[in-house]
C-alpha positions in Angstrom: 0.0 0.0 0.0 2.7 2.4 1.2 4.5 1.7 -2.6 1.0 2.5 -4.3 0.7 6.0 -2.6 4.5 7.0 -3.0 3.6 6.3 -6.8 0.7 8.6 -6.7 2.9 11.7 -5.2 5.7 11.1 -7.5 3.0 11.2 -10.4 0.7 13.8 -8.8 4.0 16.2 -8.3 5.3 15.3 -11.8 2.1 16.2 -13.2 1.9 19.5 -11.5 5.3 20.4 -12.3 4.5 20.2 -16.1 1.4 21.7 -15.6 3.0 24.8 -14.6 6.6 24.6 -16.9 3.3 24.3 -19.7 1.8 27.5 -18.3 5.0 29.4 -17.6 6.3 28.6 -21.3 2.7 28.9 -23.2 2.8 33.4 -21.6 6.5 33.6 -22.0 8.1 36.8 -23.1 5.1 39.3 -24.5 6.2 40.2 -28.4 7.0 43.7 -29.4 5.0 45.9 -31.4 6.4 46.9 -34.8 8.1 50.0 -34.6 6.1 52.9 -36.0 7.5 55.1 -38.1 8.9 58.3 -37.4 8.4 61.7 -39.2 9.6 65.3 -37.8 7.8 68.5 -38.1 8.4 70.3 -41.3 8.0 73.6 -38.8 10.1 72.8 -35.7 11.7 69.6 -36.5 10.7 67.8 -34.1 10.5 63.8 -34.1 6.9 62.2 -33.4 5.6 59.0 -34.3 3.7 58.7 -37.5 -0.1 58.4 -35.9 0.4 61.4 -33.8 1.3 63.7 -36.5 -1.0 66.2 -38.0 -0.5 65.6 -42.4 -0.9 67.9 -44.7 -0.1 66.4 -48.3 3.2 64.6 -48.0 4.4 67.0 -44.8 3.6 66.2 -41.4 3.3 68.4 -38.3 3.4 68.2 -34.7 0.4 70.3 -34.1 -2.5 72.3 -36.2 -0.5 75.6 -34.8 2.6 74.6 -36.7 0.7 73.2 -40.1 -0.9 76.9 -40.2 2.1 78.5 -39.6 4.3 76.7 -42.2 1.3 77.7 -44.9 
């Protein structure tokens, strides 16, 4: 009897162990986002990223001040 439930903690604790290597491994390191692209200010030259940038044509702005500005 005492052999049987030795086998059962060795199992039990192997299972858990692999239970949690398969949890650890499936979260792992979180992937990067693709850089964005950067543009500067055709007024002050500052860098921004793409999606924050006011356009205008093929010229990009940091701000509706500096797109009316530049004209």
């Amino acid at each position: 009897m005492s052999k049987f439930l030795l086998l059962a903690i060795v199992f039990a604790a192997v299972w858990w162990l692999a239970k949690g290597f398969r949890r650890k491994g499936a979260a792992g390191e979180p992937t990067a986002a693709a850089p964005e692209r950067m543009v500067n200010c055709e007024h002050c030259g500052v860098y921004l990223p793409q999606s924050e940038a006011v356009r205008d044509g093929e010229r990009f702005f940091c701000n509706d001040e500096h797109r009316r500005l530049a004209g």
